[in-house]
DSSP file (Angstrom, degrees, kcal/mol; ACC not computed):
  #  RESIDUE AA STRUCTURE BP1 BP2  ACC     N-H-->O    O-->H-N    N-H-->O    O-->H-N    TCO  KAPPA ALPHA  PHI   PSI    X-CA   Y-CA   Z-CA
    1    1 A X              0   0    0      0, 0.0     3,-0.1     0, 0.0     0, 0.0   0.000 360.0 360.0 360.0 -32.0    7.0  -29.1   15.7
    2    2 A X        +     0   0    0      1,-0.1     2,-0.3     2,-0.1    30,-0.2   0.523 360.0  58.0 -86.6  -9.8    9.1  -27.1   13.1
    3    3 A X  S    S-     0   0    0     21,-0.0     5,-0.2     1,-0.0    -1,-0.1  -0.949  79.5-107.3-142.5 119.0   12.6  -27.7   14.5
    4    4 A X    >>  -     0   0    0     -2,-0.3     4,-4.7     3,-0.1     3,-0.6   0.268  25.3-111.2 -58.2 175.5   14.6  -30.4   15.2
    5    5 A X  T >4 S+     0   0    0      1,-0.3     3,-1.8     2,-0.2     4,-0.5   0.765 129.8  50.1 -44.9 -99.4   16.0  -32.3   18.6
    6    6 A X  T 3> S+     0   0    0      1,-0.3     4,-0.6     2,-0.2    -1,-0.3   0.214 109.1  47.2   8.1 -67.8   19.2  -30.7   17.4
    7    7 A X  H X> S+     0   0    0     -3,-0.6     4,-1.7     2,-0.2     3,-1.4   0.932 112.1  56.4 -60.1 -73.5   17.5  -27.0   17.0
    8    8 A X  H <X S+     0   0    0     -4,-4.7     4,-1.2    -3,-1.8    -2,-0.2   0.855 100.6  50.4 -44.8 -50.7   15.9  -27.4   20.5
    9    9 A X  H 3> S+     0   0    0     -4,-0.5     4,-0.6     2,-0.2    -1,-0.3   0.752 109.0  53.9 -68.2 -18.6   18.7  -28.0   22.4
   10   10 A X  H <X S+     0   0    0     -3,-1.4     4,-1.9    -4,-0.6    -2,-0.2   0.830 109.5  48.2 -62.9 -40.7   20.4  -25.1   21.0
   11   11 A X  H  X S+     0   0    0     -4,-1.7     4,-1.4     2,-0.2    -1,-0.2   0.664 100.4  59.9 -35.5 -52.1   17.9  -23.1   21.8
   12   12 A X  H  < S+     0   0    0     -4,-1.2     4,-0.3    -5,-0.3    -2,-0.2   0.782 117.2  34.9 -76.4 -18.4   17.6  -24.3   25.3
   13   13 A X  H >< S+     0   0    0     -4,-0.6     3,-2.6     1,-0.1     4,-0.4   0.904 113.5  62.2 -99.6 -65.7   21.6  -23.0   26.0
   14   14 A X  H ><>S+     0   0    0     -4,-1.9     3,-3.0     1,-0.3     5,-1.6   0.691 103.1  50.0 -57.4 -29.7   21.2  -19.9   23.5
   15   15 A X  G ><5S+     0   0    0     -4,-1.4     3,-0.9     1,-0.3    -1,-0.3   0.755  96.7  64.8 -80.0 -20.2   18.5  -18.5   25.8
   16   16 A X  G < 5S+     0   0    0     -3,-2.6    -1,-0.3    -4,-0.3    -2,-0.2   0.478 106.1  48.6 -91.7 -19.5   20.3  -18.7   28.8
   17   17 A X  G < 5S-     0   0    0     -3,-3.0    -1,-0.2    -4,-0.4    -2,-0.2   0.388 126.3 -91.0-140.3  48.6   22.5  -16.3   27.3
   18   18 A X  T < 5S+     0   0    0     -3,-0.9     2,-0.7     1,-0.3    21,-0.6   0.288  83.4 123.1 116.0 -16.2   20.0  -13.6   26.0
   19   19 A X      < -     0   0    0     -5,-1.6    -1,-0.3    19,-0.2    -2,-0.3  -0.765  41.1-171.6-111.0 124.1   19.2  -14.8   22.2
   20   20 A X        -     0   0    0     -2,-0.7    17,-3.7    17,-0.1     2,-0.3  -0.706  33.8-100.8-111.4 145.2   14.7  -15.3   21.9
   21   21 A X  E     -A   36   0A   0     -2,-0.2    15,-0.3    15,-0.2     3,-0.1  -0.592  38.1-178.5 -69.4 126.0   13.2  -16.8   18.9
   22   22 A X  E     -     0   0A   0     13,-1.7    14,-0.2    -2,-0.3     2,-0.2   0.590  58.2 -41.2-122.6   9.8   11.8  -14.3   16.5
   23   23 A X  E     -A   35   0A   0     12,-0.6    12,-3.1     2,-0.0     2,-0.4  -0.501  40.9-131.4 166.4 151.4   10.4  -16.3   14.0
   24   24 A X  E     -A   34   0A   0     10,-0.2     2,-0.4    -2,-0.2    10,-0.3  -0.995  22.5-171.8-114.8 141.6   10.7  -19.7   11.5
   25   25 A X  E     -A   33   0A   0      8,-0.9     8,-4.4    -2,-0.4     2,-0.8  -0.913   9.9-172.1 -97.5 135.1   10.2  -19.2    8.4
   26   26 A X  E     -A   32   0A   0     -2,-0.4     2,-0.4     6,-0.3     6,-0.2  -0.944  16.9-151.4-128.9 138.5    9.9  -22.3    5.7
   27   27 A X    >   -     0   0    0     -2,-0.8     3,-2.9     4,-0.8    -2,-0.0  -0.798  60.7 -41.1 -93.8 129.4    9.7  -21.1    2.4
   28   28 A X  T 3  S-     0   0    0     -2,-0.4    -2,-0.0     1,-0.3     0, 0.0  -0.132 117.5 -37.6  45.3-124.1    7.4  -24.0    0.1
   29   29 A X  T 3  S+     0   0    0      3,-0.0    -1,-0.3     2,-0.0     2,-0.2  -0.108 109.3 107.4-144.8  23.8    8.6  -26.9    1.2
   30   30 A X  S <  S-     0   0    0     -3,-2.9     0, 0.0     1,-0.2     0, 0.0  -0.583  77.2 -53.5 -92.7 177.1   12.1  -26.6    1.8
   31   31 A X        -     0   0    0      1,-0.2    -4,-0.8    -2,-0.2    -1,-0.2   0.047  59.5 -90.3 -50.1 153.6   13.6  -26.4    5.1
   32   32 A X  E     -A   26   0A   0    -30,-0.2     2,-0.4    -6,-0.2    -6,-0.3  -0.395  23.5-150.0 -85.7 140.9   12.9  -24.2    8.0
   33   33 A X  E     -A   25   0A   0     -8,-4.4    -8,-0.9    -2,-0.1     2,-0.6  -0.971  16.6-174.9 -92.6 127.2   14.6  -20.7    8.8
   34   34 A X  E     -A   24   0A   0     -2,-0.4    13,-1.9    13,-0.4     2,-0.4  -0.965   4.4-166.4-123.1 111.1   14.6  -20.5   12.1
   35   35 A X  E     -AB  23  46A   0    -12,-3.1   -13,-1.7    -2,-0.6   -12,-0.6  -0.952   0.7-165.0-120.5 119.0   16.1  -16.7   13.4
   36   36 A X  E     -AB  21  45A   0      9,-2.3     9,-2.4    -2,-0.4   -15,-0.2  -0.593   4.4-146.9-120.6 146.9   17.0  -15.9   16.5
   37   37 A X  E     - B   0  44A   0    -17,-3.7     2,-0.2     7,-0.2     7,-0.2  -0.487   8.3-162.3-118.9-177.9   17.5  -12.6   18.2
   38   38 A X  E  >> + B   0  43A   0      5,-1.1     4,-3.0   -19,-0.2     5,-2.1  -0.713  10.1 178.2-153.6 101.1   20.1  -11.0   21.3
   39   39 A X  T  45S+     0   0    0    -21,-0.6   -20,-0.1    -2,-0.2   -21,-0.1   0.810  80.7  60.7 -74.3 -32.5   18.7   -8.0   22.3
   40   40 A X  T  45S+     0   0    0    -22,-0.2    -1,-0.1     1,-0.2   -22,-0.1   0.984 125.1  22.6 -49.2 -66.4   21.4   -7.5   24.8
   41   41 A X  T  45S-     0   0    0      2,-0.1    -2,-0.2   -23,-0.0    -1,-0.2   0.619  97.7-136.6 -81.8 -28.2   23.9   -7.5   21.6
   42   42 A X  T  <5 +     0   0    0     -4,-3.0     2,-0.3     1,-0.4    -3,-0.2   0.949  56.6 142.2  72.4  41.3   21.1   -6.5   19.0
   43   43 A X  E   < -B   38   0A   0     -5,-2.1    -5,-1.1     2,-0.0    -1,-0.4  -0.807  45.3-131.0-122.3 179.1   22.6   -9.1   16.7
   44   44 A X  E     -B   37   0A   0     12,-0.5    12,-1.3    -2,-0.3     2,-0.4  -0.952  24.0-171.7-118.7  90.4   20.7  -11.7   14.1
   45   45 A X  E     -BC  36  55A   0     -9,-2.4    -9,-2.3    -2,-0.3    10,-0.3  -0.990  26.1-140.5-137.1 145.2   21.2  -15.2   13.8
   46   46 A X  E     -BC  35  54A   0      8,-2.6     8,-4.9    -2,-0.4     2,-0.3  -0.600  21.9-142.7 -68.8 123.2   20.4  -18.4   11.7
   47   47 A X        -     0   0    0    -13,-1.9     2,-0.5     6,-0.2   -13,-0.4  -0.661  26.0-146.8 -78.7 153.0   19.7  -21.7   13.9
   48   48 A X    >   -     0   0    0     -2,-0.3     3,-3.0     1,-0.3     4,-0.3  -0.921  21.3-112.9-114.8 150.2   21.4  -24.1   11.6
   49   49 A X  T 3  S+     0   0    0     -2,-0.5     2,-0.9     1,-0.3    -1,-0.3   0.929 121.5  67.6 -36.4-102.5   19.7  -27.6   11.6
   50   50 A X  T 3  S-     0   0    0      1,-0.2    -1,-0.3    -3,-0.1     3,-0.1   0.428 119.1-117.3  32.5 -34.6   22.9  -28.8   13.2
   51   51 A X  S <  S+     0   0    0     -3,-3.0     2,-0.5    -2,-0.9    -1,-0.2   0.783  73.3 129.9  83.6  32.1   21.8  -26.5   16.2
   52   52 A X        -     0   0    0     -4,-0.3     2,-0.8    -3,-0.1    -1,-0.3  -0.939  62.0-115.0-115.0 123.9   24.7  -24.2   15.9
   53   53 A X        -     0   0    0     -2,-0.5     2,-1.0    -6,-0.2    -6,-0.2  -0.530  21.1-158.4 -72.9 109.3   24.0  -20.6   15.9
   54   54 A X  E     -C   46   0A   0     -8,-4.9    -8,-2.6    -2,-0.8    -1,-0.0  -0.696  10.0-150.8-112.9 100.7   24.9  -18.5   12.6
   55   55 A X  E     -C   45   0A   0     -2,-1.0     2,-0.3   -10,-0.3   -10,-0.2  -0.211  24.8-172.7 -58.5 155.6   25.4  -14.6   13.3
   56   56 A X        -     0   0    0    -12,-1.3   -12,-0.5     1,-0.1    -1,-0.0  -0.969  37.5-165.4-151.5 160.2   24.4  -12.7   10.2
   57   57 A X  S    S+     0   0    0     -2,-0.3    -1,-0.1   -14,-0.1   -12,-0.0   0.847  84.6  67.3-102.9 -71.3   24.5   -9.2    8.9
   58   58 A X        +     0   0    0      2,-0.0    -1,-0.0   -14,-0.0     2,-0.0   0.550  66.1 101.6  36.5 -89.6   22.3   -9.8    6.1
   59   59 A X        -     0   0    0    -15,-0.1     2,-0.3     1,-0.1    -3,-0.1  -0.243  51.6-157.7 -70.1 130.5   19.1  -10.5    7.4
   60   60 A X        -     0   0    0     -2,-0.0     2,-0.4     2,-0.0    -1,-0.1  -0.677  13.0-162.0-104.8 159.6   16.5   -7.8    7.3
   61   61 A X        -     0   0    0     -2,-0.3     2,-0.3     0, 0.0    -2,-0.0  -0.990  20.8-124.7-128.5 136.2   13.4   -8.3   10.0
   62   62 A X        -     0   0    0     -2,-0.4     2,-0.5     1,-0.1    -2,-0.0  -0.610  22.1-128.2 -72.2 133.6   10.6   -6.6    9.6
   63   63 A X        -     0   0    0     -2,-0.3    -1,-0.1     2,-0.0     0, 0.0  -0.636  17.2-116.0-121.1 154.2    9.7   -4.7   12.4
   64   64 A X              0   0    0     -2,-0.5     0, 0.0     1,-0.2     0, 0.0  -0.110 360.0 360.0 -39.8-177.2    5.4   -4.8   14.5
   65   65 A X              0   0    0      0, 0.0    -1,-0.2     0, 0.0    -2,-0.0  -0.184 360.0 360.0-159.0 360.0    4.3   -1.5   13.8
């Protein structure tokens, strides 16, 4: 409901090679962050609207406790 056609199908290949949703955020009423994880690789990444996958260093996640 939060993510486009685009977003979905990216999704659907990215999982196939390790990388799980860990959360969208939409801040106000701007556009959705949608951040995706690789536990295998223990990297970070931005779904772009575009459905292209954007590693980052950056990005802090909080973690359950």
């Amino acid at each position: 409901m939060y993510i486009n056609e685009k977003q979905v199908d990216g999704m659907s290949i990215l999982k196939k090679f390790g990388w799980k949703l860990v959360c969208i955020r939409r801040p106000g009423l701007g556009h959705a962050l949608t951040v995706l994880k690789n536990s295998q690789e223990k990297s970070v990444g931005v779904l772009g609207e575009d459905g292209i996958l954007r590693l980052t260093t950056d990005l802090k996640i909080r973690q359950a406790s």
